[in-house]
Structures are given as structure tokens and as C-alpha cells.
ZATORBA-274688 format. One record per residue (C-alpha): residue number from 0; x, y, z. Coordinates in pm, whole numbers, padded with zeros to 5 digits. Layout:
<pts>
[pt NUM,[X,Y,Z]]
...
</pts>
This chain:
<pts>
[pt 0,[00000,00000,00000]]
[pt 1,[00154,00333,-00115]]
[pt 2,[00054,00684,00130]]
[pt 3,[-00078,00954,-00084]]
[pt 4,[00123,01232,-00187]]
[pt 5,[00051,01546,-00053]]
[pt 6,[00021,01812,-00359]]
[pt 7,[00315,02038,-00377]]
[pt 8,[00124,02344,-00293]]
[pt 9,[00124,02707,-00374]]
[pt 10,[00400,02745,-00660]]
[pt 11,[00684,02986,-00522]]
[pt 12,[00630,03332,-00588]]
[pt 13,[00964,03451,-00466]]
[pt 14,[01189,03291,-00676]]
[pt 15,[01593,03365,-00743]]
[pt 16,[01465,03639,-01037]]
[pt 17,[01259,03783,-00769]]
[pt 18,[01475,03787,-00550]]
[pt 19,[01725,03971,-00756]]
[pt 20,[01483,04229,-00875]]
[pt 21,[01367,04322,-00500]]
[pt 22,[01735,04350,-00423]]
[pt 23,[01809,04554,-00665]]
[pt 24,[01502,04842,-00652]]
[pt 25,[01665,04843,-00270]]
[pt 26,[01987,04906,-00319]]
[pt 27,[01925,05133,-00628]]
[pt 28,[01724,05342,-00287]]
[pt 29,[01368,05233,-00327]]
[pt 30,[01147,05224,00000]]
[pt 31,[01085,04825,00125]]
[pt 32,[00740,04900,00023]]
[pt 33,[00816,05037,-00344]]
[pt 34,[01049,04737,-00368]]
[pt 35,[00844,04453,-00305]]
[pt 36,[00573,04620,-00532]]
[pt 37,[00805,04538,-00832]]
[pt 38,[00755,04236,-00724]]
[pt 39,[00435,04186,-00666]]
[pt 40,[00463,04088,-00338]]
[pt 41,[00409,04234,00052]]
[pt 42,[00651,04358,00311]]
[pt 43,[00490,04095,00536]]
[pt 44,[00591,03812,00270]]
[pt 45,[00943,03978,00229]]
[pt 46,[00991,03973,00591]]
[pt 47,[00904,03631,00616]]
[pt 48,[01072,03503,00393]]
[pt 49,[01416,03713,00540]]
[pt 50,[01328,03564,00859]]
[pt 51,[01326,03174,00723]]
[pt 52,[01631,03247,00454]]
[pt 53,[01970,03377,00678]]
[pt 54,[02157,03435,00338]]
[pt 55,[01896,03640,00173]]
[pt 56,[01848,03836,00526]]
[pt 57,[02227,03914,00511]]
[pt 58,[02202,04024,00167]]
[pt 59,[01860,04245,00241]]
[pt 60,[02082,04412,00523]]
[pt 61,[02354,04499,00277]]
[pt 62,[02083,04603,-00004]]
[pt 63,[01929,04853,00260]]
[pt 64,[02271,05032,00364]]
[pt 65,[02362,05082,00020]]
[pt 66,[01967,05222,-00060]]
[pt 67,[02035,05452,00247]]
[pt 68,[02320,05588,00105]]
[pt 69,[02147,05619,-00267]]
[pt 70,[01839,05794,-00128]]
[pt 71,[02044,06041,00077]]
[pt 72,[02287,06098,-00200]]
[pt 73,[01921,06198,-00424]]
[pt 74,[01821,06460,-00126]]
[pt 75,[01833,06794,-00221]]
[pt 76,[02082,07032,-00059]]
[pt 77,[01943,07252,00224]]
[pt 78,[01840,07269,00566]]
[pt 79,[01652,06857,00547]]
[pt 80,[01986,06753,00409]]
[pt 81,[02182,06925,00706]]
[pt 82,[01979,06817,00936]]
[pt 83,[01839,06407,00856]]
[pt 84,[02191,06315,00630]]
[pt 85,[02432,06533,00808]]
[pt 86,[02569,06716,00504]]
[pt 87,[02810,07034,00620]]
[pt 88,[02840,07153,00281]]
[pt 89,[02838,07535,00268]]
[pt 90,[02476,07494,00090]]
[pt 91,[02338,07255,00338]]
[pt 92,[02486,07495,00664]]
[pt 93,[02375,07848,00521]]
[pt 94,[02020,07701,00493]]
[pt 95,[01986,07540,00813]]
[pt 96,[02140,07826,00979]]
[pt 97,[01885,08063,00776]]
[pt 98,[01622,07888,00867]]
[pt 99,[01717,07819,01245]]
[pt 100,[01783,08202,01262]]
[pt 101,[01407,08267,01126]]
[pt 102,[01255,08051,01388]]
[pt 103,[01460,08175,01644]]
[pt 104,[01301,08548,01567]]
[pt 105,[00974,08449,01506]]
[pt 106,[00937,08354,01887]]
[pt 107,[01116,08628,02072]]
[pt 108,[00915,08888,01899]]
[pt 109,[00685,09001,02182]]
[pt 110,[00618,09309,02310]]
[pt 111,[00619,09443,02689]]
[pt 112,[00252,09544,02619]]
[pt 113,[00109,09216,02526]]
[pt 114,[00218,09032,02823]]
[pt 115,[00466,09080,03121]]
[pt 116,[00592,08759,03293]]
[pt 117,[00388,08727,03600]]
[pt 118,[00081,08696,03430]]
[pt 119,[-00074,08570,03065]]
[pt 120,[-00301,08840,02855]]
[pt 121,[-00647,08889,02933]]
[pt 122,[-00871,08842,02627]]
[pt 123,[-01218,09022,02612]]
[pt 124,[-01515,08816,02493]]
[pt 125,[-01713,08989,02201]]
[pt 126,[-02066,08863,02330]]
[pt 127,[-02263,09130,02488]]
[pt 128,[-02387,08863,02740]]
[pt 129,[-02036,08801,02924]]
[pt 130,[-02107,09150,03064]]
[pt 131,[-02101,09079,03519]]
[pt 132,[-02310,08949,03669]]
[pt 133,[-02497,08783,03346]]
[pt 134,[-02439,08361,03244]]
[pt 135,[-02278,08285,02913]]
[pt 136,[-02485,08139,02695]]
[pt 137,[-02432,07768,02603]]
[pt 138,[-02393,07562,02297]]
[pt 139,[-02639,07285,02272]]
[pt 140,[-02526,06961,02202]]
[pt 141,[-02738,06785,01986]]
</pts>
């Protein structure tokens, strides 16, 4: 008597072409989620299938440092640069120092008048009814 062979499933939809082709879109600096849509595939699957295969999780790992260093290479000089890829070109530093200097000035501009530092501004209410000794009216909630 022979046992029945169990069917050989689901073909494989990550295969050594797809594999390739997802490597590649990450280390040219696609996103994981661009990436595996050239593939036709998830993240999830991706990530499962990293977790079960050691040597394509090693090469994923080197696929994503290279893609770091292709998307940051792509980033536009200026103050994002500066800041998120650490860029110190002269480009990169005048604009993040412009633009630090701006925010800088855009809080300290106060005046005596509008409030003094023991206590915060008192605002008038427009409604004639917040006169003393009257109730504000309410909002219904409905």
C-alpha cells in the first residue's frame, strides 16, 4: 500500500529572479514598500521570507545600507539635508542656519505690552452677554 502524496502546494512566488529584482530596486534606494511592489509581493511576505532564509536576510541588510546611502545621496541640498543626512556643505549649513535664525526670531518677537511675565493676557469676549453678573450662553449639544 503506497501513502498519498501530498500536492506540492502554492508554486513559489519569490523565486531567485525575484529575489534579484527586490534587491536591486533596494539598493538602487527604493522604499521596502516600493520594492516589493516590483515584485508583486508584501513587506509581510518579504519579511518572512528574510526571517526563514539567513543568506537572503544578510544580503537584504547589505541592499538597505547601500539604498540609504542612494536615497540620501538623491536629497536635495538645504536645511533637510543638514539636518536628517548630516551634510556640512556650505549649501546645506547656510540654509539650516537661515532657517534656524528665522525661527529663532519668530518667537522672541513680543512686546512688553502684550504680556509681562507674572501673568498671561487677558482676552475680552465679544458677546454682549459676558457683561457681570450675566451667564454665558451655552452651545447645545445635539
Amino acid at each position: 500500500m503506497t501513502t498519498p502524496r501530498r500536492s506540492p502546494g502554492r508554486p513559489l512566488q519569490f523565486d531567485d529572479t525575484a529575489r534579484q529584482q527586490y534587491l536591486t530596486a533596494v539598493t538602487e534606494g527604493a522604499t521596502l514598500t516600493e520594492a516589493a511592489r516590483t515584485v508583486h509581493l508584501t513587506v509581510q511576505a518579504i519579511n518572512k521570507h528574510a526571517r526563514t532564509n539567513p543568506s537572503f536576510a544578510a544580503a537584504l541588510e547589505v541592499a538597505r545600507t547601500h539604498g540609504r546611502k542612494a536615497r540620501a545621496e538623491r536629497m536635495p541640498h538645504g536645511e533637510s539635508r543638514y539636518k536628517h543626512a548630516a551634510c556640512h556643505c556650505p549649501i546645506c549649513t547656510t540654509a539650516a542656519t537661515t532657517a534656524r535664525t528665522k525661527r529663532r526670531n519668530r518667537h522672541t518677537h513680543t512686546t512688553p505690552e502684550d504680556t509681562t511675565p507674572d501673568q498671561a493676557p487677558v482676552l475680552q469676549l465679544p458677546h454682549a452677554a459676558a457683561q457681570k453678573g450675566q451667564p454665558l450662553p451655552l452651545a447645545r449639544a445635539s
